[in-house]
Biopython code that builds the backbone (N, CA, C, O; Angstrom):
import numpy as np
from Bio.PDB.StructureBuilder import StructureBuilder

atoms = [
    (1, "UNK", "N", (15.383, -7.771, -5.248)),
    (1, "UNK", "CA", (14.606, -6.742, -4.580)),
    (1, "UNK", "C", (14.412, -5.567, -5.531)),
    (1, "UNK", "O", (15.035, -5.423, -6.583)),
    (2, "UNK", "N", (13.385, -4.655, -5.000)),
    (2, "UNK", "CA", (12.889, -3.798, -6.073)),
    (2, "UNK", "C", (13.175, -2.169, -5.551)),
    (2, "UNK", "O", (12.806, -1.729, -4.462)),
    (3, "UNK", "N", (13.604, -1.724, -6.152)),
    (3, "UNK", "CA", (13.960, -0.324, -5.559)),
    (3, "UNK", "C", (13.110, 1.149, -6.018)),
    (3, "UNK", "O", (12.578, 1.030, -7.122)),
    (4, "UNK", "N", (12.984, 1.962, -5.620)),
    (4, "UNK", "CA", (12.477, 3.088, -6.064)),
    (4, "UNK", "C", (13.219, 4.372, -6.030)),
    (4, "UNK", "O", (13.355, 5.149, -5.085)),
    (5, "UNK", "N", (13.672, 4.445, -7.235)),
    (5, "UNK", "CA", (14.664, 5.932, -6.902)),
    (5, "UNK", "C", (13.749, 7.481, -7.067)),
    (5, "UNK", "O", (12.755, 7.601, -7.784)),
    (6, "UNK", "N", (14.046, 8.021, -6.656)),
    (6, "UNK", "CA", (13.120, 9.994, -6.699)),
    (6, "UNK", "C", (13.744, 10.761, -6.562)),
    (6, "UNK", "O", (14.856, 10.546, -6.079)),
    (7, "UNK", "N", (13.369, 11.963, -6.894)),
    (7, "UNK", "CA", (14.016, 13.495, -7.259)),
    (7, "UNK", "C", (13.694, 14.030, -5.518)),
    (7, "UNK", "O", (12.570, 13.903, -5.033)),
    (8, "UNK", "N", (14.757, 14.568, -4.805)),
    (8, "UNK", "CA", (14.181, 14.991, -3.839)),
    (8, "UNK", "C", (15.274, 16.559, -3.685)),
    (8, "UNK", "O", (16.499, 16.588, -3.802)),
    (9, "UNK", "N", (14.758, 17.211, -3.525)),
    (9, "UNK", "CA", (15.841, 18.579, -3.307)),
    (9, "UNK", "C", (17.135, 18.577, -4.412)),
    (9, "UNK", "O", (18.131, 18.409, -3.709)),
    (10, "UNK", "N", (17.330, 18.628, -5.067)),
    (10, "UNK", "CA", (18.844, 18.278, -5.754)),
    (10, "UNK", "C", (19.330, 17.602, -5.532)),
    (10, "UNK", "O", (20.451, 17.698, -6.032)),
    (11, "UNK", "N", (19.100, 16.132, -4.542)),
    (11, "UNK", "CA", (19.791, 14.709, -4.330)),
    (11, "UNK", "C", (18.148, 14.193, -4.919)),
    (11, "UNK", "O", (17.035, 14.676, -5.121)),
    (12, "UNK", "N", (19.265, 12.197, -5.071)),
    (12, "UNK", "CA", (18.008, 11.285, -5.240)),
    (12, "UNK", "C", (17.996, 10.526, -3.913)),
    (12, "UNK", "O", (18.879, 10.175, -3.130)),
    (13, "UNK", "N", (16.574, 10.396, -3.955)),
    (13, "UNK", "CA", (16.585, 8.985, -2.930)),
    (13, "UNK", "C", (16.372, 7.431, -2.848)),
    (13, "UNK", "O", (15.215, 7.268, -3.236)),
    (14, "UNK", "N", (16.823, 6.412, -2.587)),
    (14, "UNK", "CA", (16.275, 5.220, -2.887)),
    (14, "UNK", "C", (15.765, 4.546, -1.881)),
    (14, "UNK", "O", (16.235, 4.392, -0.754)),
    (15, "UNK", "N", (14.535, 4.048, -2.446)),
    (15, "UNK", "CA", (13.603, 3.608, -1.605)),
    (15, "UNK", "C", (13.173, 2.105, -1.725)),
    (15, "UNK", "O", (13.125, 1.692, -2.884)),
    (16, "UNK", "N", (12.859, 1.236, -0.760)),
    (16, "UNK", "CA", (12.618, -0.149, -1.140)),
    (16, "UNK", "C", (11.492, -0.487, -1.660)),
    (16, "UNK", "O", (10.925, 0.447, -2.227)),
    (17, "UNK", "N", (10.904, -1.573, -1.681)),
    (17, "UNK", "CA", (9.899, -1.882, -2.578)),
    (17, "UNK", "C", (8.252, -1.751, -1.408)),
    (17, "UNK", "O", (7.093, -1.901, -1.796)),
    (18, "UNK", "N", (8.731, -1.427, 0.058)),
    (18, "UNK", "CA", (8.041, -0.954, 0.971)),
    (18, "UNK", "C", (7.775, 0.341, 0.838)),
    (18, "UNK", "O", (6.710, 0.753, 1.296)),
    (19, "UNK", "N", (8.885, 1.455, 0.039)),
    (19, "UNK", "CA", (8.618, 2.810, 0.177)),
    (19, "UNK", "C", (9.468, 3.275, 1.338)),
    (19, "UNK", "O", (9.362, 4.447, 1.702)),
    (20, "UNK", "N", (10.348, 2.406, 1.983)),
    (20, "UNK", "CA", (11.457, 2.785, 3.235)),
    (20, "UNK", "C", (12.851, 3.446, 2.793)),
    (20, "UNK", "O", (13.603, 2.937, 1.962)),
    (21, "UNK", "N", (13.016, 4.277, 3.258)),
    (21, "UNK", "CA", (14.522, 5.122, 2.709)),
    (21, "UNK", "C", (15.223, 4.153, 3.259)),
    (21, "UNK", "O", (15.147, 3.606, 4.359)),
    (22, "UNK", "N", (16.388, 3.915, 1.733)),
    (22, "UNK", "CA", (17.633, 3.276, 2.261)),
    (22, "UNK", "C", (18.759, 4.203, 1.969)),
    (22, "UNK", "O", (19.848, 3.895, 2.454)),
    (23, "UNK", "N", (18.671, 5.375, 1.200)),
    (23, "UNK", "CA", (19.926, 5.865, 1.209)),
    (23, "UNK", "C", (19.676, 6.883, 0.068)),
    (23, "UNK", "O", (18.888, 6.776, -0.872)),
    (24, "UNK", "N", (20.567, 7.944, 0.379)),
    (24, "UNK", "CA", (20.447, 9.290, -0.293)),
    (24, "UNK", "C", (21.780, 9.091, -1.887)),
    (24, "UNK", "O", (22.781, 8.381, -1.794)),
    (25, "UNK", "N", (21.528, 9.645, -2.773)),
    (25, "UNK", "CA", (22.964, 10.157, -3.736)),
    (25, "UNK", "C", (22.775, 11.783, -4.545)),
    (25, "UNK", "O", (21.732, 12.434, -4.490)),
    (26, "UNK", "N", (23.524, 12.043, -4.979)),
    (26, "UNK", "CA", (23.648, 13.253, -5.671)),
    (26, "UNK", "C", (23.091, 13.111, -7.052)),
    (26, "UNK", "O", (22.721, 14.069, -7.731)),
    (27, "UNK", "N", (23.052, 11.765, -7.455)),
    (27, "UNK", "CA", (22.383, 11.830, -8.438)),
    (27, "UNK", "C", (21.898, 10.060, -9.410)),
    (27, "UNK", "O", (22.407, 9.016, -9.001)),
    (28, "UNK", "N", (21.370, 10.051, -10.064)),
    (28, "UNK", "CA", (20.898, 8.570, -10.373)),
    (28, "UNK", "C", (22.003, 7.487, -10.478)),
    (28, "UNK", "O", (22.066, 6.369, -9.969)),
    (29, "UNK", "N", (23.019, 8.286, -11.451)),
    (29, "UNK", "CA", (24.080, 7.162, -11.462)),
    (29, "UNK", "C", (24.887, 7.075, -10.452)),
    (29, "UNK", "O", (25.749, 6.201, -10.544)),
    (30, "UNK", "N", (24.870, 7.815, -9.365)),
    (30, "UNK", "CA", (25.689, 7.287, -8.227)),
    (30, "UNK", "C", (24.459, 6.063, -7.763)),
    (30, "UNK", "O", (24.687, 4.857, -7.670)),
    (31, "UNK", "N", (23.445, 6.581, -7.572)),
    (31, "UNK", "CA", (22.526, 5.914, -6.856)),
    (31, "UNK", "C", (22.744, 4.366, -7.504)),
    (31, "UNK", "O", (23.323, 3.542, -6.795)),
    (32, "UNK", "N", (22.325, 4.010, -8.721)),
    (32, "UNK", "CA", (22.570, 2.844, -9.468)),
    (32, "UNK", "C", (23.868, 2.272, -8.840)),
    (32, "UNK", "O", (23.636, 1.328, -8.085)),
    (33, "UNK", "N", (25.006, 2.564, -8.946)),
    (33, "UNK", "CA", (26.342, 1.996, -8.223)),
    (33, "UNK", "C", (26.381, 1.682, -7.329)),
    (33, "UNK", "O", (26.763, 0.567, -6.973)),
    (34, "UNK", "N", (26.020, 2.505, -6.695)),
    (34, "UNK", "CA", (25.371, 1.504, -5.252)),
    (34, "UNK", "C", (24.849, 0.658, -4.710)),
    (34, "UNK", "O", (25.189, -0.121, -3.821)),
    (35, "UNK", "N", (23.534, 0.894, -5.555)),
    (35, "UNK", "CA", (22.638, -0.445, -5.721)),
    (35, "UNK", "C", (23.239, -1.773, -6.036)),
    (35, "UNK", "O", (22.977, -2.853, -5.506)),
    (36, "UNK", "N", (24.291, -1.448, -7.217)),
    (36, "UNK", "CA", (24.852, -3.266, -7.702)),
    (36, "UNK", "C", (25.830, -3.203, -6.561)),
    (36, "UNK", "O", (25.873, -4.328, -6.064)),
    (37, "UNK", "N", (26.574, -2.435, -5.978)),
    (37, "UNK", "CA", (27.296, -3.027, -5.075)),
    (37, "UNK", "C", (26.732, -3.448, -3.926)),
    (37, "UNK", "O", (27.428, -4.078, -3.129)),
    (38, "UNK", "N", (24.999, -3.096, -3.569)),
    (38, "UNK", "CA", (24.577, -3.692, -2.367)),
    (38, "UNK", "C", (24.378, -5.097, -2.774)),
    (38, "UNK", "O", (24.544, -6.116, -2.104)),
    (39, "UNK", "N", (23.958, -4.951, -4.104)),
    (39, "UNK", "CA", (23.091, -6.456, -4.641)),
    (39, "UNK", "C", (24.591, -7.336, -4.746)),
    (39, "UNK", "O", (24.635, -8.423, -4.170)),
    (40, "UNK", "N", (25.629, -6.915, -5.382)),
    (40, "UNK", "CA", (26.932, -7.827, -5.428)),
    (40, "UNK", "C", (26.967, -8.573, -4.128)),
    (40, "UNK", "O", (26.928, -9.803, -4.143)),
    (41, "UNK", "N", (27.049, -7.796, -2.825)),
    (41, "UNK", "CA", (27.191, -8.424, -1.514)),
    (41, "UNK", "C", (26.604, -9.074, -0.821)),
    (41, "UNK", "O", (27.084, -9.416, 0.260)),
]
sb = StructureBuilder()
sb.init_structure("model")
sb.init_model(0)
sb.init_chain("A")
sb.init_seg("    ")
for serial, (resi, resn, name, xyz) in enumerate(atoms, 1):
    if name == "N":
        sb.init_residue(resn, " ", resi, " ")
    sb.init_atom(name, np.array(xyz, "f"), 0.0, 1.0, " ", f" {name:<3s}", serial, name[0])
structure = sb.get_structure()
């Protein structure tokens, strides 16, 4: 799956390959960590 991360207020957001919020972070590399641990599961 394809993700879209963005600058939004001083957090990032990631977004699916629809453009649907899946989830907020403080910043890219949290965001990334997350991501492989959704994709790990």
């Amino acid at each position: 799956m394809d993700y879209k991360i963005r600058y939004a207020g001083g957090h990032v957001e990631v977004l699916n390959e629809q453009g649907e919020f899946l989830f907020s972070a403080d910043n890219e590399y949290e965001a990334r960590c997350e991501l492989r641990a959704i994709e790990a599961a």
